[in-house]
N, C-alpha and C positions, 0 to 999 in steps of 0.2 A: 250759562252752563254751570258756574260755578254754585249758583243761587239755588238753580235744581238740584244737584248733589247736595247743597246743606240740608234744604227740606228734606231730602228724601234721610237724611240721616238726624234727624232732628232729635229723636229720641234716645240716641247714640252719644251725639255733643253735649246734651243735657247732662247725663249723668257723666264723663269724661271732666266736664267743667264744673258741674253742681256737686257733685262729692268733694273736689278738694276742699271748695269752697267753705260746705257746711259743717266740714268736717275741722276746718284749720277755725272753725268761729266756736266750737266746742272744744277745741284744744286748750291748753294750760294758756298757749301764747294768745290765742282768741279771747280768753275768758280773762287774760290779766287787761287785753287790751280795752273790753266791751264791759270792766268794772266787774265782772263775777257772772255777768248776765249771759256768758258764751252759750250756757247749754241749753239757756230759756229762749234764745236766739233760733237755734238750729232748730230747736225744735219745731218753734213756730215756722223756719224756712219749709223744714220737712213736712209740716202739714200744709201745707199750701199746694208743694210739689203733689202731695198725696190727691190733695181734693182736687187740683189741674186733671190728673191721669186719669182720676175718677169719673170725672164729668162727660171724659173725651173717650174713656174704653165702655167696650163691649158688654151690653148686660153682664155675661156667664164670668166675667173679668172682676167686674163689678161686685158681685157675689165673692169670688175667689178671695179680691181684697179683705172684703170684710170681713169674710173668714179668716183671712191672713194674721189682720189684729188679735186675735184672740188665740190663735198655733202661736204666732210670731213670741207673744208675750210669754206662755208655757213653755215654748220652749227656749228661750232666753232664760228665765225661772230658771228651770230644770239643769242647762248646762252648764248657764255660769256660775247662781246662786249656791244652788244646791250640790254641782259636782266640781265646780272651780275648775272648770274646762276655760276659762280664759276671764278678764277681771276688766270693768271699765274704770273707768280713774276717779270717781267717785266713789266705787264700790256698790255701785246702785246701777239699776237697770235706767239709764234714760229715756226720757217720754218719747222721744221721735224713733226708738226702737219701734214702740208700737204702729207706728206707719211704716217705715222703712221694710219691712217684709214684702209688705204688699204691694210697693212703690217696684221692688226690685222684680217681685212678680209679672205684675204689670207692664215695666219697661223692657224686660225680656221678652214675653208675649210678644209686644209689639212689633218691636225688632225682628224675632223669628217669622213673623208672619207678613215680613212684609214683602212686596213680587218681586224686586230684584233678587232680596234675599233669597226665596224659592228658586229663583231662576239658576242660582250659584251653587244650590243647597250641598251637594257631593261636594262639590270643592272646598268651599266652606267648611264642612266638615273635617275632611283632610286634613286642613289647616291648624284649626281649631285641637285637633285631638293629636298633632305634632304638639302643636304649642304645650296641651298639657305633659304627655309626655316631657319635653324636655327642661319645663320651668319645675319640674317635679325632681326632675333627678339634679338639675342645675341644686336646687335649694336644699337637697339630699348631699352633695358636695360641698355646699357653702357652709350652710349652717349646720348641718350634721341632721338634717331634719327626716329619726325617721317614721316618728309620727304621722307625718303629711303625705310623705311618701305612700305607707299602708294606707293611709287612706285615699290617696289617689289611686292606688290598686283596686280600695271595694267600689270608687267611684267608677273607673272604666270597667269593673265585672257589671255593675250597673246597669252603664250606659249599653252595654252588648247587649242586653234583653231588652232597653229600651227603643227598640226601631224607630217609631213613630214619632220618639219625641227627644231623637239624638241631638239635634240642633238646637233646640233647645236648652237643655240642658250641659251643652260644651259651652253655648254663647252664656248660658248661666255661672260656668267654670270661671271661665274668663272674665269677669263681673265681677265675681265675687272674690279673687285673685289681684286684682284692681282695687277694691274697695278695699281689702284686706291688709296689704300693702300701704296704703294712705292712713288708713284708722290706726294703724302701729307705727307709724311714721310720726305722724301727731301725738302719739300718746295718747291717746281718746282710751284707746283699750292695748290689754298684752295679754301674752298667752306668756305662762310658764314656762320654764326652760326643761321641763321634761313633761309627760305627758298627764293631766290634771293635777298638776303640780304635785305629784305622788316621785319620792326620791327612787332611784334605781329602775325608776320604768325607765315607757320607750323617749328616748330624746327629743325635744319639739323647737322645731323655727317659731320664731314669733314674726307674721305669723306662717301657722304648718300650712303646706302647699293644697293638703286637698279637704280642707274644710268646705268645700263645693258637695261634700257626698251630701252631709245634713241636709241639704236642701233637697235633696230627693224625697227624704222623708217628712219637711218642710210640703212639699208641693205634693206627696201622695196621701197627706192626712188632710191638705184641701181639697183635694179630689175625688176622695171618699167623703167626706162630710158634704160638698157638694151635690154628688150622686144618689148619695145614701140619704140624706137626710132633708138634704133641698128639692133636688129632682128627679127622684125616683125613675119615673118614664124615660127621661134623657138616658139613664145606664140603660132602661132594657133597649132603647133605640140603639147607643151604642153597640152594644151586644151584639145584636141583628147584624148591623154594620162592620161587624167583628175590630173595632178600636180599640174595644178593652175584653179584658175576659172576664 
């Protein structure tokens, strides 16, 4: 019984267990321990994790990944380089960014689709969109955060139009709230104490609670490049099918 519940959640304990992991091996305390080499480490972990998910996911998944690398990197560029929306401890973009999008893509997919999941799916949701609410407002009280806050607002204006891919993207909240947590914890990266470290703006937790919205726009510029530019026929099928508009 016990053996069945692991498999069934295997994708789940991977990242729960493999995040701290990779992420305490790219930390200051990982890299003093592993002579300097922590983040040529992880990295290498991260691709492996990457090319496993790869092998094992769905064509259309498949595609999405590797589209992933190339969103993931721009916009990584874009928000931390160029608008200092948050700093990794190098001040460089590290190499396993460029897998880790698509990694995070991928092992949410999975999870969402898989039949006990669907079987739960309304409750799950429930759940799920308690949770953001009140880890939102929780960290809105601790840390004065209200950066994350607003953004947890455009994240559930979002998710309200988003029907079909609610679960999705709550189990993506929660992931990335998880991951977020541990990568500041370790010091790997921080976010400014207010928002793109611009003085007199809005206040920000390190890190702000609803850094989950980006990934909307993350997963909708792979979903047009997909459609749009890889398979064309798939959107008008869509369409038909009324999935998308």
């Amino acid at each position: 019984m016990l053996s069945t519940h692991l498999k069934r959640n295997r994708t789940l304990l991977k990242i729960l267990i493999g995040t701290p992991i990779f992420l305490w091996v790219d930390s200051p305390y990982g890299d003093a321990l592993l002579k300097g080499y922590g983040q040529s480490i992880a990295t290498l972990l991260v691709f492996i994790a990457f090319v496993v998910a790869y092998i094992k996911s769905h064509h259309r998944v498949k595609a999405a990944m590797l589209v992933g690398i190339v969103v993931g990197l721009t916009g990584e560029y874009l928000f931390s380089q160029m608008m200092g929306m948050y700093h990794y401890r190098f001040g460089n973009i590290p190499l396993w960014v460029a897998f880790a999008h698509g990694l995070i893509f991928a092992s949410v997919f999975r999870i969402s689709h898989k039949a006990w999941i669907k079987q739960y799916e309304q409750r799950l949701q429930k759940i799920l969109l308690a949770f953001a609410v009140v880890y939102s407002i929780f960290w809105l009280v601790w840390a004065n955060d209200w950066f994350g806050f607003l953004c947890t607002i455009g994240f559930l204006a979002v998710l309200f139009t988003a029907k079909k891919s609610r679960l999705f993207f709550l189990i993506m909240f929660a992931i990335v709230c998880y991951i977020e947590q541990l990568g500041t914890a370790t010091a790997c990266w921080y976010w400014p104490e207010t928002m793109l470290g611009i003085a007199g703006s809005l206040p920000s937790g390190n890190p702000p609670t609803g850094v989950a919205v980006f990934y909307f726009l993350f997963d909708a510029i792979i979903l047009w490049v997909y459609l749009n530019l890889l398979h064309p026929r798939l959107k008008i099928r869509y369409q038909r099918l009324k999935l998308i508009k």
